[in-house]
N, C-alpha and C positions, 0 to 999 in steps of 0.2 A: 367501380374500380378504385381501388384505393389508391392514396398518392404518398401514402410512409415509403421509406426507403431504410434497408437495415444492412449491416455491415454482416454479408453470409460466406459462409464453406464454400470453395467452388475446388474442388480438387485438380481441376483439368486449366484452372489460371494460374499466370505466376503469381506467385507470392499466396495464392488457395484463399484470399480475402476479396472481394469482390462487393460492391454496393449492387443491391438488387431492391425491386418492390414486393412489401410484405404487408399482410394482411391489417390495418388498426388495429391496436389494443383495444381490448377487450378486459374492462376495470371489473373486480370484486368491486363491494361496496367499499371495502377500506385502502380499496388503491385509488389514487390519483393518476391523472394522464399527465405529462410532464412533456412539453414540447424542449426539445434535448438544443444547446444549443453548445454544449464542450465535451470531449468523453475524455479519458485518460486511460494509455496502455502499463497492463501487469503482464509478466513473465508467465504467472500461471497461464493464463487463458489465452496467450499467445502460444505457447510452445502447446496447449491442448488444440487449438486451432491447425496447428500440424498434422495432426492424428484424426481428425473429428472428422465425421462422415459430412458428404454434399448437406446442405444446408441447414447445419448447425450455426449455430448467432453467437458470436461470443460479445460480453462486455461488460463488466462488472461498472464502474467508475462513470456517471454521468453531473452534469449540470446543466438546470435551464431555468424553466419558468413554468406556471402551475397552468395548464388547458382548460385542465376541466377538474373540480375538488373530489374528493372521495364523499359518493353517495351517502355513507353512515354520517358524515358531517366533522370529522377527523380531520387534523392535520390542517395543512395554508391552503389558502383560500384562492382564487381564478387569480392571475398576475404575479404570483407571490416570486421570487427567485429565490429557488431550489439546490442542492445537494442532494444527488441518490445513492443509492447502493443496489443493483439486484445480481440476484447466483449468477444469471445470463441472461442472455439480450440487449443489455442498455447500448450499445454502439446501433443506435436506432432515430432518426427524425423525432418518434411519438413513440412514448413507452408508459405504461402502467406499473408504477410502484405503491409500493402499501408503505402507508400514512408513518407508520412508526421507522420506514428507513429513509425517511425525508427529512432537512432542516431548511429552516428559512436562511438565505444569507443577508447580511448585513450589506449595506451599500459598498461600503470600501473594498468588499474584496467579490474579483471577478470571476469570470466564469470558468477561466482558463485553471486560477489557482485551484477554485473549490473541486474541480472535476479530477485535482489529484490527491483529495479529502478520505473519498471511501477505501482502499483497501491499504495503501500505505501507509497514509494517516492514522487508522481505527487501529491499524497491525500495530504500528510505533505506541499507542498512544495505552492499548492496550498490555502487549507484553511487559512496557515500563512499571507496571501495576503489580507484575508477578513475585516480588517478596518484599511487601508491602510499602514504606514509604523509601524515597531514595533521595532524599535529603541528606548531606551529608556522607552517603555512599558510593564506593564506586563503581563503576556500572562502565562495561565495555561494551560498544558496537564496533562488530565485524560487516563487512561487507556496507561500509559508512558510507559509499560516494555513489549505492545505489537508494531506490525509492526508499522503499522503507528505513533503511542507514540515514537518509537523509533525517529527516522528520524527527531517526530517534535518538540524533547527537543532538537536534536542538532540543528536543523535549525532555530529555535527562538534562542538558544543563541548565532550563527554565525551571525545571523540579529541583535544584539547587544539589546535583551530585557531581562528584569528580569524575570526567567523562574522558575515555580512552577509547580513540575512531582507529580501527585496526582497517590498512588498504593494501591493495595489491601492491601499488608503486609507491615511491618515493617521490615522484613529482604533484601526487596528488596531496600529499600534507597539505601543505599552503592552505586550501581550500576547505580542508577539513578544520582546520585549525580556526580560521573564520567564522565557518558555522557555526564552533563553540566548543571544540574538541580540546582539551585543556593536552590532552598529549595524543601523539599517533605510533602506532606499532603498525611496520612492513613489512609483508610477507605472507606467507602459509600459515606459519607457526607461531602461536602467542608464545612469547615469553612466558616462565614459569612464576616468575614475580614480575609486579608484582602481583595480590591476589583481589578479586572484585565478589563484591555482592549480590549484581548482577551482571551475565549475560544475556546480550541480544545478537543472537546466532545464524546467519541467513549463507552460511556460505559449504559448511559444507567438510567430510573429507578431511583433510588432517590438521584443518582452524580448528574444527569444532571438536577433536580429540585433544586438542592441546589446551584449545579453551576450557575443558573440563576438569587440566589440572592444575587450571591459574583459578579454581575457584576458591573463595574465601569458606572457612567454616561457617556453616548454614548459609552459603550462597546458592541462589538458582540461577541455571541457562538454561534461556530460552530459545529450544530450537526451534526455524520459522521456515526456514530453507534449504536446497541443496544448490547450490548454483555453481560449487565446482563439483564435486561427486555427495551419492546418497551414500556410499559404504563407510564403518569409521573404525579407527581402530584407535583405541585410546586403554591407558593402565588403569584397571579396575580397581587394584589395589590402593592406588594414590588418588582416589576417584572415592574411596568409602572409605578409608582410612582419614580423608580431610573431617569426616564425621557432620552427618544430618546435611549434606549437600544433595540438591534435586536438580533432573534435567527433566524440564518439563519442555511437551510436545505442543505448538500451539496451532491451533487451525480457527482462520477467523472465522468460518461459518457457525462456531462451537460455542465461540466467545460470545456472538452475538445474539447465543439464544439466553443468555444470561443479564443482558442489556441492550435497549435496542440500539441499532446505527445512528439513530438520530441523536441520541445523548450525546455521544463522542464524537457525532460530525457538526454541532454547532458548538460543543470546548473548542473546537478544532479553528473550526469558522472565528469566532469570539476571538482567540488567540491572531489570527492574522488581520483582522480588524484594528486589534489592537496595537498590531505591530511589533509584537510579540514571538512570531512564526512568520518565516519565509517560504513557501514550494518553490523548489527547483525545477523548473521546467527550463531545461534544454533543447527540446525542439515543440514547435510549436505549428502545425502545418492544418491545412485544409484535411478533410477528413477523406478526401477522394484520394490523399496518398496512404491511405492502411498500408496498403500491401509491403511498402519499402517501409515504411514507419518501424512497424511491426520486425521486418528482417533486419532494419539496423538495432533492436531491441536487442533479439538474438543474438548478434553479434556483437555486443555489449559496445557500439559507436559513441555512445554517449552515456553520461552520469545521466541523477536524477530521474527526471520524469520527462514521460513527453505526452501531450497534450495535441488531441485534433480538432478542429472547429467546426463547426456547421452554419452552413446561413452568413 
């Protein structure tokens, strides 16, 4: 009888998240068993969790410590403390990741931070990348006071560019501004000036058509998100007329067959070590509250991240 415990589908409970027992991992040679000891919730796999048949597992975002090593001899070793990424499952006691989406963490930073390293973190750290250096440039995040917003005002302003945190309200400046937001724009609609070199797009709806014609000649946006609407209506005209502007579409699963997780989850790691990077974890709870954790997601209760513990 096995004694894992995984965060499953239950259609007929509230909130459809339910801790049940599931069968041990079962390692390839190049995965590692990882005894999970922090997860971290994303929007995706929550709001898919609404939809998802009885006993589907969601959870991308783990932290713990190494069980057992990956058989081929890859990757950290029995004891190591860990950072993971998988497509699904990791809201799990005991999970099998492969070697190449694992980093070791450094001692200063905890379980709680690293566990909201893989999809916000790798999203922020990556899209930043998308026309080429941003030193110097400037570069807008929409949708700043959530996960990925978070990570990627501070990591545009450690990249040394002029960083503009666009939010819903006007009470949230302040906070934006801290992280390292050199100026904030409120509301729907970006201003038309002034113009950036990059966008980082997560919101959706009539930001992201308006973002498209605040962009600089040969600027890209980066769309990542729809969190207010998928539809967009924006002037095409002042959109190809800026000349050689892209809106590039990004999906992490996409990104990371081009680099593995591990690369960008111990920059990541390194970075808040060094004290250089902050996560925002806003709520911080036992992992037996999913179910509300999850719905105050949905209902946007909190910024940042939120983070459940195990053990």
């Amino acid at each position: 009888m096995s004694d894992n415990h995984a965060v499953v589908v239950d259609p007929a409970a509230a909130g459809r998240l339910v801790i049940r027992p599931v069968p041990d991992p079962a390692p390839d040679r190049g995965e590692a068993i990882v005894r999970v000891r922090a997860i971290s919730l994303n929007r995706g796999e929550v709001r898919r969790s609404t939809m998802a048949a009885a006993g589907w597992r969601p959870g991308w975002d783990l932290a713990g410590t190494i069980e057992r090593a990956a058989a081929d001899g890859s990757g950290p070793k029995v004891g190591a403390r860990v950072v993971g990424f998988l497509p699904e499952g990791a809201w799990a006691e005991r999970v099998a990741v492969p070697t190449h989406a694992l980093a070791e963490l450094p001692e200063k930073v905890t379980f709680s931070q690293a566990a909201t390293f893989p999809v916000a973190g790798l999203t922020a750290l990556h899209a930043l990348a998308k026309n080429g250096t941003i030193l110097g440039k400037r570069v807008l995040v929409t949708g700043a006071t959530g996960g990925v917003g978070d990570f990627a005002v501070q990591l545009a302003r450690l990249g040394g560019a002029h960083v503009t945190a666009s939010a819903r309200r006007a009470d949230q400046a302040p906070a934006l501004r801290q992280l390292g937001a050199h100026d904030v724009t409120v509301g729907d609609e970006i201003p038309a000036s002034p113009k950036y070199d990059l966008v980082i797009e997560s919101v959706g709806g009539r930001t992201l058509g308006s973002a498209l014609a605040a962009l600089e000649r040969g600027g890209v946006c980066v769309t990542l998100g729809v969190s207010a609407a998928s539809e967009v209506t924006f002037d095409a005209r002042t959109f190809f007329a800026t000349g050689r502007t892209q809106l590039y579409g990004f999906y992490l699963f996409t990104e990371l067959g081009n680099e593995p997780a591990s690369i960008g989850l111990r920059r990541l790691a390194d970075l808040v070590a060094a004290g250089q990077l902050a996560p925002h974890i806003s709520v911080e709870r036992p992992w037996s509250e999913i179910a509300q954790v999850a719905a105050d997601l949905i209902a946007r209760t909190y910024p940042g991240k939120a983070v459940l513990t195990l053990g």
